[in-house]
C-alpha positions in Angstrom: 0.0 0.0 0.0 1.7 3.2 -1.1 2.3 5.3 2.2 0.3 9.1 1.9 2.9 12.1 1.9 1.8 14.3 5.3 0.0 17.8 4.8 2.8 19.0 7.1 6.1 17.9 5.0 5.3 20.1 2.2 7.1 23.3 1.5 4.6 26.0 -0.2 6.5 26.0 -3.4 6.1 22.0 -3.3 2.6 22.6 -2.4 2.1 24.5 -5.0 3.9 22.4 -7.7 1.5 19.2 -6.3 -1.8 21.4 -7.3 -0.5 21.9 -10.5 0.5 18.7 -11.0 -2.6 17.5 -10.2 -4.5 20.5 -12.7 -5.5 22.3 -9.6 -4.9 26.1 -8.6 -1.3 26.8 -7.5 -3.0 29.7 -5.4 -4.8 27.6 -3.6 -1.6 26.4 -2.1 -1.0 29.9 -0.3 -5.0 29.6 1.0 -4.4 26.5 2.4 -1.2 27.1 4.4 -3.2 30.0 6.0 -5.8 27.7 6.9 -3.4 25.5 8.8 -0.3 27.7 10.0 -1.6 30.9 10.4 -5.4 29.7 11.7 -4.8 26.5 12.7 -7.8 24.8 11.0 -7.1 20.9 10.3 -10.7 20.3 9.6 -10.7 20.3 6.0 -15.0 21.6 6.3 -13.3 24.2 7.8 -11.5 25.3 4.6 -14.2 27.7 3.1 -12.6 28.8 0.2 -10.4 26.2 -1.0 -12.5 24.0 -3.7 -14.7 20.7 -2.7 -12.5 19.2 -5.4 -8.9 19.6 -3.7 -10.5 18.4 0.1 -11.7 15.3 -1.8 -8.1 15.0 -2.8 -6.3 15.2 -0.1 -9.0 13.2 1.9 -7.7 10.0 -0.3 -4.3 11.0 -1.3 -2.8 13.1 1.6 -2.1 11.9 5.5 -4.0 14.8 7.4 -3.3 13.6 11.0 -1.9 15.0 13.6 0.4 13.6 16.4 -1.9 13.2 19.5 -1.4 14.5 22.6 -2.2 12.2 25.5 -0.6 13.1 28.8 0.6 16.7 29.8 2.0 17.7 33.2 2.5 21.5 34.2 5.8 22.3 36.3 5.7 24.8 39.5 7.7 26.8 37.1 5.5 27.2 34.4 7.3 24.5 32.0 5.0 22.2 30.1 5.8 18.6 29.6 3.7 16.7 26.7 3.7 13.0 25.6 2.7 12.9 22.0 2.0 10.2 20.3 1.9 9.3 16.6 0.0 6.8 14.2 2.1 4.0 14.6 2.2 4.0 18.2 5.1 5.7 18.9 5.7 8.6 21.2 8.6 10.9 22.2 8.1 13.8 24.7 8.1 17.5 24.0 8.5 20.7 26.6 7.0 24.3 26.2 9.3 25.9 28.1 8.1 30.0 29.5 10.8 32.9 29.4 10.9 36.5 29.5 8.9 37.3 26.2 9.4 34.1 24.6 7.8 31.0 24.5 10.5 28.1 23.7 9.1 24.7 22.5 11.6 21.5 22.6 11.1 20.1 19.4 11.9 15.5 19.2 13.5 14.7 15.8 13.8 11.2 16.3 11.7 8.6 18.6 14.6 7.4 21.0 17.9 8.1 20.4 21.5 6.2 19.4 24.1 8.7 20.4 24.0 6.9 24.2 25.3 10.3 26.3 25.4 8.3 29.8 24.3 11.2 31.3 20.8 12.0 29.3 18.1 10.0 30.3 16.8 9.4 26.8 19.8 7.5 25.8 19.0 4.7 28.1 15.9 3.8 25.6 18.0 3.4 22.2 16.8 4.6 18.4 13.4 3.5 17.3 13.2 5.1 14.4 13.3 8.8 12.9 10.9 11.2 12.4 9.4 12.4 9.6 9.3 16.3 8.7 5.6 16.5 9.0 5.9 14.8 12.1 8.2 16.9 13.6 6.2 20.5 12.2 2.9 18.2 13.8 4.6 18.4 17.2 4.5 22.0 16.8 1.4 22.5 15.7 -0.3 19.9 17.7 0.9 21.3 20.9 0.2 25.0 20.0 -3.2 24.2 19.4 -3.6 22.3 22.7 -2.3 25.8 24.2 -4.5 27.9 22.7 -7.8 25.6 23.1 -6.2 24.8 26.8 -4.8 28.2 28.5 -4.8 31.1 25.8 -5.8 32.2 22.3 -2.7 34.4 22.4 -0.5 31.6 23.5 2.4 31.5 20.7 5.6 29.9 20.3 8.1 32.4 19.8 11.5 30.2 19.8 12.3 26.2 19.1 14.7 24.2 20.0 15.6 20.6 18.9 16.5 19.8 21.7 14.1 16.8 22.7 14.2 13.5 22.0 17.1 12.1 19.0 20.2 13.7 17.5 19.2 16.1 14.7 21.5 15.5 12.4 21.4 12.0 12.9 18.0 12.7 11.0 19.4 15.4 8.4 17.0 15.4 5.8 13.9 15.8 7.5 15.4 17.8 10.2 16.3 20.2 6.7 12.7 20.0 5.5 11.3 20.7 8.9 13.6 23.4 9.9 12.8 25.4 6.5 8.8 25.0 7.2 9.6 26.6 10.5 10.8 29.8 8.4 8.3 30.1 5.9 7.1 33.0 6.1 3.3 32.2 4.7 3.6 28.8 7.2 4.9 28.8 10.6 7.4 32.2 9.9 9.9 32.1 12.9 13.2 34.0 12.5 16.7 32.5 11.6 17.8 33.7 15.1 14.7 32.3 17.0 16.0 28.5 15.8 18.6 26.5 17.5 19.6 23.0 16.5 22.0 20.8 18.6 24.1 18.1 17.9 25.8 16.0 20.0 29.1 16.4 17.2 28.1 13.8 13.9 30.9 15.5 12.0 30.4 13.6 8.3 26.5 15.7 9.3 28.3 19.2 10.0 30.3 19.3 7.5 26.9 19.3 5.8 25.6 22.5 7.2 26.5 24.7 4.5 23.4 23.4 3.0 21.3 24.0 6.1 18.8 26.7 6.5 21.2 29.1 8.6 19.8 29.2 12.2 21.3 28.9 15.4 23.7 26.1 16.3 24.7 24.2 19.7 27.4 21.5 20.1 27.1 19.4 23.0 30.9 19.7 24.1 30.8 18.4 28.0 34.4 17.6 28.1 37.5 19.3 26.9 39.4 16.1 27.3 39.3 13.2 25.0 39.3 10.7 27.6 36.5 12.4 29.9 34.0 13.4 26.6 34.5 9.7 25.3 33.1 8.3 29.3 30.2 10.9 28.5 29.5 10.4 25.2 30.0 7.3 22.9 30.2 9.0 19.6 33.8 10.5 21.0 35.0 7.2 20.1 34.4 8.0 16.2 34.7 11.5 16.0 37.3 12.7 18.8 37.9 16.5 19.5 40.6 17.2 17.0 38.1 16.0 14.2 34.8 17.8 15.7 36.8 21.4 15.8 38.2 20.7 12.3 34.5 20.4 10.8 33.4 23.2 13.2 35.7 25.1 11.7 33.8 25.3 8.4 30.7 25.9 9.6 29.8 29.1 7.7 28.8 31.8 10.6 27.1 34.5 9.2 28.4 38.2 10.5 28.1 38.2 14.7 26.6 35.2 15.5 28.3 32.8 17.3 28.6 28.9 18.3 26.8 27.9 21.7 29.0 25.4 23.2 26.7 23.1 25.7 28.2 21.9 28.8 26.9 19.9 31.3 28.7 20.5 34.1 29.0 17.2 36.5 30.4 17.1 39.7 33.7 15.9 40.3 34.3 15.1 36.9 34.4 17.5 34.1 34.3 21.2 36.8 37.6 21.4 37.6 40.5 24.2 36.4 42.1 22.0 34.0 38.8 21.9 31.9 38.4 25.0 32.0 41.7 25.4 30.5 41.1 22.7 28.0 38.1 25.1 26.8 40.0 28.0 26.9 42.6 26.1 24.4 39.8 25.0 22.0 37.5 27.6 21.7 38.0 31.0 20.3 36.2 33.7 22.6 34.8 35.8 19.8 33.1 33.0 18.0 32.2 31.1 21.3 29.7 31.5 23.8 29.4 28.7 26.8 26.2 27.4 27.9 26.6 25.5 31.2 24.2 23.1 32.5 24.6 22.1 35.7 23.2 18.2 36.0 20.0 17.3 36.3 19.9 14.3 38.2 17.4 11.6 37.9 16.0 8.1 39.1 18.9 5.8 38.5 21.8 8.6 37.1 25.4 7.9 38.4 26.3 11.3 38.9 25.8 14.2 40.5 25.0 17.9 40.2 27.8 20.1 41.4 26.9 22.5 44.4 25.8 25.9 44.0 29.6 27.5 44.7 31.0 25.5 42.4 29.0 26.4 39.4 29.4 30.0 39.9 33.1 29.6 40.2 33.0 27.8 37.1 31.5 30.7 35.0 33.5 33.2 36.8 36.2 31.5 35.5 35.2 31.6 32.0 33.6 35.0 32.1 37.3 35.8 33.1 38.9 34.6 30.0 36.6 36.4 27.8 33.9 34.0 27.2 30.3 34.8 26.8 29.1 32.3 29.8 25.6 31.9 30.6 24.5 29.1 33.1 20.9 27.3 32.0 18.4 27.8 34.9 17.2 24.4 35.1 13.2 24.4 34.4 10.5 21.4 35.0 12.6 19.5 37.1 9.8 18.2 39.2 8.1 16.6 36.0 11.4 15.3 34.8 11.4 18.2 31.7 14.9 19.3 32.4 17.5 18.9 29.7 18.7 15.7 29.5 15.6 14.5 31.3 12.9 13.4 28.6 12.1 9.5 28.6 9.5 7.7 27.1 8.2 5.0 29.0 9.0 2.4 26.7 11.7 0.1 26.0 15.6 1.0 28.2 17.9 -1.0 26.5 21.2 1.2 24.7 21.1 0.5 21.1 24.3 2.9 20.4 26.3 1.0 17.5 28.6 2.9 15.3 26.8 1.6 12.2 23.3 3.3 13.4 25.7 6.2 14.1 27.1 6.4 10.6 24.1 5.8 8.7 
């Protein structure tokens, strides 16, 4: 049975090329993207002036559904935890996450995830499968709609992250696809600026980003030693420093903007001077900012967060040396919506294989 292309992967100029192909309207491409990103209408009745003939259509030929949202917990803090599930059965978790004038939401690019970090509770459930870009836009849209039908018309996401469940880049081409429906400006129409993707270092996938939509980037560092950073993180083992900061290195950075280096700082392991020196010797301070996290611990984690003392001397340290240092105030700890901290409640086992990696 030939599998239905979702509503949500197309771009508006593929949209519009499908109509045609299909001796229908190539306007009425524009008309329906304001039905479902600007007004948020999925009910095809709904659609008053697109033609009976193009909702019969896409009734047989497209996939109209939406990822379903079946558990949501609200954090003392404000942050949003959502369980969302999609037509197979799967479901990966997603976080709307309140700031000063923004509204972040933690987008899931892949159900599970291979990279194994021992220190994010995902990675104790392995890669299921990816994500397809019209499920990754439905998260979006799903959970915006729940806001606004559950706490405020005016409710808007202003920011996203992919920062949920999977390695982006692990998941390239849909992350791509997703990533420029985001930016539409008739679809979804978020800035450049408001879009961060993170990757925990797939550098055969960086050395890619030239032909990326040009938003934001993170790189999950959280060691500046080889020996520490391959205990954290698995992938180490394949791509060590020396050959991360060689593809980071052509990255192209447009004018001011710089790379956010994540850092999870653990206690007793990776917070001591001689990390801080090994950052100071691999990043550059006017291309560099550090984002420090301290540890979120959680049922079952091995380590620890370090004390309060600590992580301020840690930033000090690198404020010192010129380095834009920000530490992450940790948010939905008490629903397990911290970084590092989303889990389905499936499967545990670690399917990290440098074959799943390479892929």
């Amino acid at each position: 049975m030939k599998v239905k292309k979702s509503l949500f992967s197309f771009s508006l100029e593929e949209m519009r090329d499908y109509l045609t192909e299909h001796q229908f309207s190539r306007f009425s491409a524009d008309q329906i993207f304001n039905w479902v990103y600007k007004k948020l209408v999925f009910d095809l009745d709904g659609w008053s002036n697109v033609s009976k003939k193009i909702k019969e259509h896409f009734l047989e030929h497209i996939d109209l559904s939406l990822p379903k949202i079946v558990w949501n917990g609200l954090s003392e803090d404000g942050t949003r935890k959502f369980l969302t599930r999609f037509s197979d059965g799967q479901t990966v978790e997603n976080v709307a996450i309140p700031g000063k004038d923004r509204l972040t939401i933690c987008l899931s690019s892949q159900v599970g995830c291979a990279i194994g970090c021992v220190f994010c509770h995902t990675g104790t459930m392995g890669l299921k499968r990816n994500l397809g870009s019209g499920e990754i836009i439905g998260q979006f849209l799903s959970i915006t709609k729940w806001l606004k039908e559950n706490v405020g018309e005016d409710v808007r996401f202003t920011n996203v992250v992919y920062m949920g469940q999977g390695e982006p880049l692990h998941n390239f081409a849909n992350v791509k696809q997703a990533t420029k429906l985001l930016l539409e400006d008739k679809g979804i129409g978020l800035g450049q600026r408001r879009i961060t993707l993170s990757t925990s270092g797939l550098v055969h996938q960086i050395e890619k980003l030239g032909d990326f939509p040009p938003v934001n980037i993170a790189i999950s560092l959280h060691a500046s030693h080889d020996n520490i950073r391959t205990e954290l993180m698995p992938i180490n083992k394949i791509y060590d420093l020396k050959r991360l900061f060689s593809a980071i290195k052509k990255i192209p950075l447009k004018a001011y903007r710089r790379i956010t280096y994540e850092y999870i700082l653990i206690d007793g392991l990776n917070d001591r001077l001689e990390d801080i020196e090994g950052l100071d010797y691999l990043l550059n301070s006017r291309e560099s900012k550090i984002n420090i996290i301290p540890f979120n611990e959680y049922p079952e984690s091995a380590f620890k967060r370090p004390s309060p003392e600590k992580i301020r001397w840690f930033q000090k340290e690198l404020l010192d040396r010129g380095y834009i240092t920000t530490v992450r105030v940790t948010m939905g700890k008490d629903i397990l919506a911290a970084c590092g901290q989303l889990k389905s409640e499936l499967e545990k086992p670690n399917l990290w294989k440098k074959e799943q990696i390479m892929a």
